[in-house]
C-alpha positions in Angstrom: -58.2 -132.7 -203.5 -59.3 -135.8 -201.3 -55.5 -137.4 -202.6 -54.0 -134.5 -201.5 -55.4 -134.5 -198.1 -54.9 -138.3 -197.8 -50.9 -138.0 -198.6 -50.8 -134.8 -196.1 -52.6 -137.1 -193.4 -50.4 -139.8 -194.1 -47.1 -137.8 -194.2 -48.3 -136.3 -190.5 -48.8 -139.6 -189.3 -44.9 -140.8 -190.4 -43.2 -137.2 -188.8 -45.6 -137.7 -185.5 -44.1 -141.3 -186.0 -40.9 -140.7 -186.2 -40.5 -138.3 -183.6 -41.5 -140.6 -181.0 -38.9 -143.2 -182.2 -36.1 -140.9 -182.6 -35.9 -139.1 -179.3 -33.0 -138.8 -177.6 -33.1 -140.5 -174.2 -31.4 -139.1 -171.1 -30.0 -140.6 -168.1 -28.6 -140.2 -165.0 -25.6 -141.3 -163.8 -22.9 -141.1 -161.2 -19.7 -139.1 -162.3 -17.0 -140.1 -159.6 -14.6 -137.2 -161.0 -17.3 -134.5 -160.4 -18.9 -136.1 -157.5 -22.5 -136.0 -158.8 -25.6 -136.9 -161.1 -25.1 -135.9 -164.4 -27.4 -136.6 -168.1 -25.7 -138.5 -170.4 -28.1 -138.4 -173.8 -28.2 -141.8 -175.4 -27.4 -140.2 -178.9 -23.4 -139.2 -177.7 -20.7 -141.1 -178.8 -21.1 -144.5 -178.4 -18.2 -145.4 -180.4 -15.4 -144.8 -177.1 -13.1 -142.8 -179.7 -11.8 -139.5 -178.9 -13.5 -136.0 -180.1 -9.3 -135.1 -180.0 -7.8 -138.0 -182.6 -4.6 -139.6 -181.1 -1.6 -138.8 -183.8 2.0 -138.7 -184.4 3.4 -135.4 -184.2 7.1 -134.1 -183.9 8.3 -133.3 -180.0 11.7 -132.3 -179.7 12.4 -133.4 -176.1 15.6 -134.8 -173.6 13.3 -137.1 -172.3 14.3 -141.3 -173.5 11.5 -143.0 -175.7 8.8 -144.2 -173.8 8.3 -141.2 -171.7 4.9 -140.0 -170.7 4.8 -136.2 -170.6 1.1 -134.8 -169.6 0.5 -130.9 -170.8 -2.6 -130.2 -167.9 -3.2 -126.9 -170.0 -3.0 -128.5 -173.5 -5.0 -131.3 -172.6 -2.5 -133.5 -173.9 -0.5 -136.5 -173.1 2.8 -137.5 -175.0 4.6 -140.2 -175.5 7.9 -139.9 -176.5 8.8 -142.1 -179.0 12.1 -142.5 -181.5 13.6 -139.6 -183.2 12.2 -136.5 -182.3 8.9 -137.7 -182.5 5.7 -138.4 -179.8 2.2 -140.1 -180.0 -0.1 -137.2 -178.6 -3.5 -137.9 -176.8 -6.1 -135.9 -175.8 -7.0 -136.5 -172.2 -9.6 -135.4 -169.7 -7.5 -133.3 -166.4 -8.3 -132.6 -163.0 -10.9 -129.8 -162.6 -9.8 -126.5 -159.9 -8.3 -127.9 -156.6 -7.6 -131.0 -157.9 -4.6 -130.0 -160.1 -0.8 -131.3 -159.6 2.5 -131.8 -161.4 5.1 -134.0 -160.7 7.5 -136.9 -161.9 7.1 -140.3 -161.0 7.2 -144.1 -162.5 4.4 -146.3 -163.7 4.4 -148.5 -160.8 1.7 -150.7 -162.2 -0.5 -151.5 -164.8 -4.2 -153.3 -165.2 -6.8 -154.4 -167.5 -10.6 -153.5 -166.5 -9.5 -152.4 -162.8 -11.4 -152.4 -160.3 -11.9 -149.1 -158.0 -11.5 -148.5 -154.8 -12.6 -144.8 -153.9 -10.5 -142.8 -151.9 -11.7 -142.0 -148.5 -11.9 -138.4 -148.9 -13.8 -139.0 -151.9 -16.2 -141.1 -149.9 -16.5 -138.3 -147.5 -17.2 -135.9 -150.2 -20.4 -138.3 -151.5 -21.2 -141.0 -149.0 -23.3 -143.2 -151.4 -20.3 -144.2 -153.4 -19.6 -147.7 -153.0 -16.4 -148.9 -150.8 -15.4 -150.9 -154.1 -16.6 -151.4 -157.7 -15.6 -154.3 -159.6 -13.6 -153.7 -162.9 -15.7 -153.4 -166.0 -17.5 -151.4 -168.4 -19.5 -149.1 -166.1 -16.0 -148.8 -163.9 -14.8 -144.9 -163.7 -11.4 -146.8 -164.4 -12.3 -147.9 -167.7 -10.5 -150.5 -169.9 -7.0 -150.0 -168.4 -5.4 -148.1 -165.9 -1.9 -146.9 -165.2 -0.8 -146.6 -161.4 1.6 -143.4 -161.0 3.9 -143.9 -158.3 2.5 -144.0 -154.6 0.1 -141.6 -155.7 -3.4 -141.9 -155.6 -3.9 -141.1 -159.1 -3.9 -142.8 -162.6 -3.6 -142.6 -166.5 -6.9 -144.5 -167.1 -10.2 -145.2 -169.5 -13.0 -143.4 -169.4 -16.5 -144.5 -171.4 -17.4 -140.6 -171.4 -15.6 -139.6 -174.7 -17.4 -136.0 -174.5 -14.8 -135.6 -171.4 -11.4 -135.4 -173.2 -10.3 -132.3 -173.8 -11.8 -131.3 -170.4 -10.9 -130.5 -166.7 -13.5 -132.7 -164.9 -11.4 -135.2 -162.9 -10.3 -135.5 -158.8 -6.7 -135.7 -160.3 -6.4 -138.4 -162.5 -5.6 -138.1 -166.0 -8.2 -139.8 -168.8 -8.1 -140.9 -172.3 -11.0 -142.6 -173.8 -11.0 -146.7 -173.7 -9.6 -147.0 -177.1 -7.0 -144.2 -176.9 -5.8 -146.0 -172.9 -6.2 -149.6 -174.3 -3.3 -148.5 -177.2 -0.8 -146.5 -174.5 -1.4 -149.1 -172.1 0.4 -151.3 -175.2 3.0 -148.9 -175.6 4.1 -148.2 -172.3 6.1 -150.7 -169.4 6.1 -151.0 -166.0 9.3 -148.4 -164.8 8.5 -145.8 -167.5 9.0 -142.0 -166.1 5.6 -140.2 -166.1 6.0 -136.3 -165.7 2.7 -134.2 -164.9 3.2 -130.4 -165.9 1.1 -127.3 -166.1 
């Protein structure tokens, strides 16, 4: 009986153990897109890949290869490529009231921007900073695309958990990974059409 008791003590001991080792940690941090504090639990996806997998589908289109065409209500960007076919995206949109469509040109593109928030944004939430360097804690992520003279971009985002999602103040986001390889794909000039 006294074995019994020991290995039932013990056993207590390693779940009490483990517990404490394998909670999930919270923390706060500033969302730009929503304009507040939000938890991020330290046991998401850390890997920066999509919950929506990037893949090659067929899109029968008039638009020329190397054409971005961004679904707001699919949640989906396309880029046309060769023969009836388009890489498809899952991205992250802009929430009520932030919502447009459009056709303009990539203008410009960057590695680990930095961001320069726009001045209603800073009258929205003071506290943000008039500038934050590019890098991994950047809203911009690992590369952005500039759309015309528009305030908005196709950039990175670290928060995979928000493709698929309308959470942004207009710009449209793909996780790191999924931007870095359409940043690749795309050049400077290429048509960029936003629709609903």
């Amino acid at each position: 009986m006294s074995i019994i008791r020991i290995a039932l003590a013990i056993s207590m001991a390693v779940l009490l153990s483990l517990s404490t080792v394998l909670t999930s940690s919270a923390a706060l941090w500033y969302n730009p897109d929503t304009n507040q504090f939000e938890e991020r639990s330290a046991s998401g996806n850390r890997s920066g890949g999509s919950p929506i997998r990037k893949q090659i589908v067929d899109y029968s289109t008039n638009y020329k290869p190397g054409t971005i065409v961004i679904e707001t209500s699919e949640r989906r960007l396309y880029l046309v490529l060769e023969d009836g076919k388009a890489m498809k995206y899952g991205i992250g949109v802009g929430r009520d009231g932030f919502r447009w469509s459009g056709t303009h040109r990539i203008t410009r593109k960057a590695e680990w921007p930095g961001w320069t928030p726009p001045p209603a944004m800073r009258k929205r939430v003071p506290d943000l900073p008039a500038y934050m360097p590019g890098g991994p804690d950047n809203p911009l992520g690992a590369r952005a695309l500039y759309i015309g003279s528009t305030l908005y971009r196709v950039h990175g985002t670290s928060e995979p958990w928000s493709i698929g999602q309308a959470v942004s103040s207009g710009c449209i986001r793909l996780t790191n990974d999924d931007v870095t390889d359409l940043y690749e794909r795309v050049k400077v000039g290429a048509l960029i059409v936003v629709r609903h």
